[in-house]
N, C-alpha and C positions, 0 to 999 in steps of 0.2 A: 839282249840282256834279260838276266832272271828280273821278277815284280820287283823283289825284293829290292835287288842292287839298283834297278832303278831309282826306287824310291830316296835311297840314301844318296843316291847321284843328283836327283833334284834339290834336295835337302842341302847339300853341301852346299849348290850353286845359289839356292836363295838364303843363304847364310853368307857366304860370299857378299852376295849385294846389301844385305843390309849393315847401317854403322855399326859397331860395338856394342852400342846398349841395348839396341833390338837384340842383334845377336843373343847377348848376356841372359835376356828375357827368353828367347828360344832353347836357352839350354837348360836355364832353369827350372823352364816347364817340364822339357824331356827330363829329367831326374823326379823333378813331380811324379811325373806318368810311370817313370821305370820303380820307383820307391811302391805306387799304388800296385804296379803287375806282381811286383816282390811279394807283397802283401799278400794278394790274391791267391797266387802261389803255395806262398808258405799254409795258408790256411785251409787251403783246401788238398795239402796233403796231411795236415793234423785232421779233417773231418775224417776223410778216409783213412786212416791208420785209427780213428775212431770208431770205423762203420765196421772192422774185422773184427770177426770173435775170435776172442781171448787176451786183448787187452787188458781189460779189465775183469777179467773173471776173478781173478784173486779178490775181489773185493766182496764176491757173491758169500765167499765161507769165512769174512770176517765177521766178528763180533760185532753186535752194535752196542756204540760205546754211550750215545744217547738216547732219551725215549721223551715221550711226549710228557710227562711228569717231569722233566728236568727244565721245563721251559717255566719261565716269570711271566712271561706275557704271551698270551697266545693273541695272534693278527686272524682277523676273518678274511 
C-alpha cells in the first residue's frame, strides 16, 4: 500500500474503535487542521501573486492623493 492509503486505512480502523464522541472530537479536529492548511494555502498564493512584478505597478504612476500636510496628528 502507498504511505498515504495506509494512513487513511489506519485512521478509519481507529475511528471505527472509538465511541461516537471521541469519534465526533477526531473529525472535528481534522476540519480544524483541513480549515488551517486552506489558510495556509490560500495565503501563500496571495504572497506570491504578490512577490510578481506588475501587480501593482499601476500604482507606481498614480497620483498621490495625500501628503504629510494632510495629517492632524502626526505619531512618532
Amino acid at each position: 500500500m502507498e504511505p498515504r492509503t495506509d494512513l487513511i486505512t489506519r485512521a478509519l480502523e481507529a475511528l471505527r474503535k472509538l465511541p461516537a464522541d471521541r469519534a465526533e472530537q477526531v473529525v472535528e479536529f481534522a476540519d480544524f487542521l483541513l480549515a488551517r492548511f486552506e489558510d495556509d494555502q490560500l495565503r501563500s498564493g496571495i504572497r506570491a501573486l504578490a512577490m510578481e512584478p506588475g501587480p501593482l505597478d499601476f500604482l507606481r504612476d498614480e497620483e498621490d492623493l495625500y501628503s504629510t500636510d494632510d495629517l492632524k496628528e502626526r505619531y512618532r
